[in-house]
N, C-alpha and C positions, 0 to 999 in steps of 0.2 A: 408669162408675158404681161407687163402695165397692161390695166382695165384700158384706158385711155387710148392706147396705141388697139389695143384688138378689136376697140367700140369705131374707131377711124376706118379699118381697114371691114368690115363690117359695111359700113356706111359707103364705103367704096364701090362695094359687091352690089349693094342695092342700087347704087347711081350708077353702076354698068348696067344692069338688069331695065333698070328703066330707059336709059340710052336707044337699049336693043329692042326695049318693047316687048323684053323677055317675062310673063309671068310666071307666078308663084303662087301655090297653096300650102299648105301645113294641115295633118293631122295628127296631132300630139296627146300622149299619154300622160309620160314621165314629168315630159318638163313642162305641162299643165300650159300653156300656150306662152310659153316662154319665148319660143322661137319666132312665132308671128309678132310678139310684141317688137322681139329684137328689128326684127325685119321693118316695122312700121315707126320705128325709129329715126328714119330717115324721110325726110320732108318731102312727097310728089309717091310715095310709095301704094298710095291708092290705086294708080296710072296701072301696076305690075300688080299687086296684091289684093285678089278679090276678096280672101278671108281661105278660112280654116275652122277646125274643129278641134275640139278636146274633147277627148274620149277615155275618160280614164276607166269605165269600169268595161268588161266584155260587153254586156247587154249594149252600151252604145255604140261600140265598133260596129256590132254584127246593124243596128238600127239605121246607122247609116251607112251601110252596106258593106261591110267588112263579111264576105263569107264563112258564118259559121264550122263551116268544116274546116279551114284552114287553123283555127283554134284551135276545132278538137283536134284536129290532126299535128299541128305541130307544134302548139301549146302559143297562149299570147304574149309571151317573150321571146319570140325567135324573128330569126332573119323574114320568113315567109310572112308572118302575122306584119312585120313594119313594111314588104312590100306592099300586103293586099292592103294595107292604111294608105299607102301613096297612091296606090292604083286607083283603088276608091276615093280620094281627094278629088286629082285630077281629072278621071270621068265625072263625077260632081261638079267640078271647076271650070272644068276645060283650061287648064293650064298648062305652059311649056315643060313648066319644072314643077314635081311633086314631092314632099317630105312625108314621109309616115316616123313616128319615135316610138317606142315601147320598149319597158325595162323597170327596171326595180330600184326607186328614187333611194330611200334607206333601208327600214326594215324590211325583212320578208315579208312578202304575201301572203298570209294566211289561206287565200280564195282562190292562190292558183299554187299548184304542183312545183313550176318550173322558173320559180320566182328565186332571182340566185343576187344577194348583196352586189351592187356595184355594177353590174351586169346591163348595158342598155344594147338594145337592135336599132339601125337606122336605115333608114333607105334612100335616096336620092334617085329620082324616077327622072329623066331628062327626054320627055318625047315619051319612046319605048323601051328609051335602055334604062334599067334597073341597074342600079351602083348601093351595093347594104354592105353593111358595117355591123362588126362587133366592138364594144369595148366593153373592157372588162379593169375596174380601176378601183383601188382602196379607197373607200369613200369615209373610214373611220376617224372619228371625229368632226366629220365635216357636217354642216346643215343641210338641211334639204334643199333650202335656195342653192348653197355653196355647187350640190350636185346638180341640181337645175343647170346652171348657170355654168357648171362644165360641160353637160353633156351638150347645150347647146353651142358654147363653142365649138367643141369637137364637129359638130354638123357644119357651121360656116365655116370650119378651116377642108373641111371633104369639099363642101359646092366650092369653095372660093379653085381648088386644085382643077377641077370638075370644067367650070365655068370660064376661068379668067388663063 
C-alpha cells in the first residue's frame, strides 16, 4: 500500500478516536515508540493520547509494571508478555484503548531464549477485551526502520478493523 494513502487512513483512525473522545496509550518494544509517534501525527491528538512508554529491555517492562513472572513464564516475546504491556499501559494511563508490541526487530536476541527473526506479539486492549496478534514475516534485507514501520502498520490496520 502507497505510504501516503496508509499515513491518511492512519490519520483518519486518530480523528475518529478524538471525535469519540476515545483514548490511547502505547507500550512499545520493537518499534521503539514508533507507534505513538505515528499516532501523534495527527493534529489535536494530545486531547486522546496521554503518552506511552518504550521498554525495550525486560528490566524496564517488569519497572514499569510488567509482571516478572509473566516473562519468566512465557518468555518476553509472546502473546502474554505484549498483553501484560497493554494491561500495564492502561492501568498506568487510564485509557479506553491499550497497545503493548514485543518482538524481535532484526537480529536475534542474544539475552532472551525465545527471540525468533521477524516474529513481533501485539496486543490491542479495548476496555477489558484483549485482541493479540502474531506476525511472523520475512524481514531479510529489510532495515530496522523498514521493520519498525511494518510492524507498526500491521497494529493500525488490527485497531482500524477493531475500532472503525
Amino acid at each position: 500500500m502507497e505510504l501516503s494513502r496508509k499515513l491518511s487512513e492512519i490519520d483518519r483512525l486518530i480523528r475518529y478516536l478524538i471525535t469519540t473522545h476515545t483514548t490511547i496509550s502505547t507500550m512499545e518494544s520493537c518499534t521503539s515508540g514508533l507507534i505513538a509517534s505515528m499516532i501523534t501525527d495527527t493534529e489535536g491528538a494530545s486531547a486522546i493520547f496521554p503518552g506511552g512508554y518504550v521498554t525495550y529491555l525486560n528490566e524496564t517492562k517488569i519497572f514499569i509494571g510488567v509482571d516478572p513472572k509473566v516473562i519468566e513464564q512465557y518468555g518476553v516475546y509472546s502473546k502474554e508478555c505484549a498483553e501484560a504491556m497493554a494491561r500495564t499501559v492502561q492501568e498506568k494511563l487510564h485509557t479506553d484503548i491499550a497497545i503493548g508490541i514485543t518482538g524481535t526487530t532484526g537480529n536475534l536476541d542474544p539475552n532472551n531464549a525465545d527471540s525468533v527473526q521477524g516474529r513481533v506479539f501485539f496486543c490491542i486492549l479495548i476496555h477489558d477485551q484483549a485482541n493479540c496478534f502474531e506476525v511472523n514475516a520475512d524481514v531479510t534485507g529489510m532495515t530496522r526502520h523498514e521493520i519498525k514501520q511494518m510492524y507498526a502498520e500491521r497494529v493500525f490496520n488490527a485497531l482500524n478493523a477493531l475500532v472503525l
